[in-house]
N, C-alpha and C positions, 0 to 999 in steps of 0.2 A: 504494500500500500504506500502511495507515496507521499511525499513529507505536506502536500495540501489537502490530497484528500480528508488524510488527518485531521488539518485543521476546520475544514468544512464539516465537519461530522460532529467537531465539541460544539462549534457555532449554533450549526440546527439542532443542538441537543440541550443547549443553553435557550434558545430561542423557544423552543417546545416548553423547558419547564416554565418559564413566565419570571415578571419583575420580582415578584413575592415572595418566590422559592428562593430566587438568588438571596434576596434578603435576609431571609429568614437564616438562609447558612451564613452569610456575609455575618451578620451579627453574632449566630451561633458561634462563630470560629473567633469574633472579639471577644466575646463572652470568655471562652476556652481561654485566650491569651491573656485576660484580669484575672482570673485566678491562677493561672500557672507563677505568674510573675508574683502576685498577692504572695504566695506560698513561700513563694522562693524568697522573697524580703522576710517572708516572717521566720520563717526558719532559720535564715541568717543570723536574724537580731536573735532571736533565741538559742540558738549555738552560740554566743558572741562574735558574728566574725564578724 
């Protein structure tokens, strides 16, 4: 498969699920990244480093 068709295929795969779905992961995946980080600061202070 070559390296556009590829790309043409996330496109209309993203185009299919709609604005809402992207969203819903876009934020989903911030979401995931506030608490990774949240953790990782508090665990620091709480080890002392």
């Amino acid at each position: 498969m070559s390296e556009q068709a590829s790309k043409a295929k996330w496109i209309d795969r993203f185009k299919k699920m709609g604005i809402a779905a992207f969203l819903f992961f876009f934020i989903k995946g911030l979401v995931w990244l506030a608490i990774f980080f949240g953790l990782g600061k508090y665990l620091k202070d709480y080890f002392g480093g």
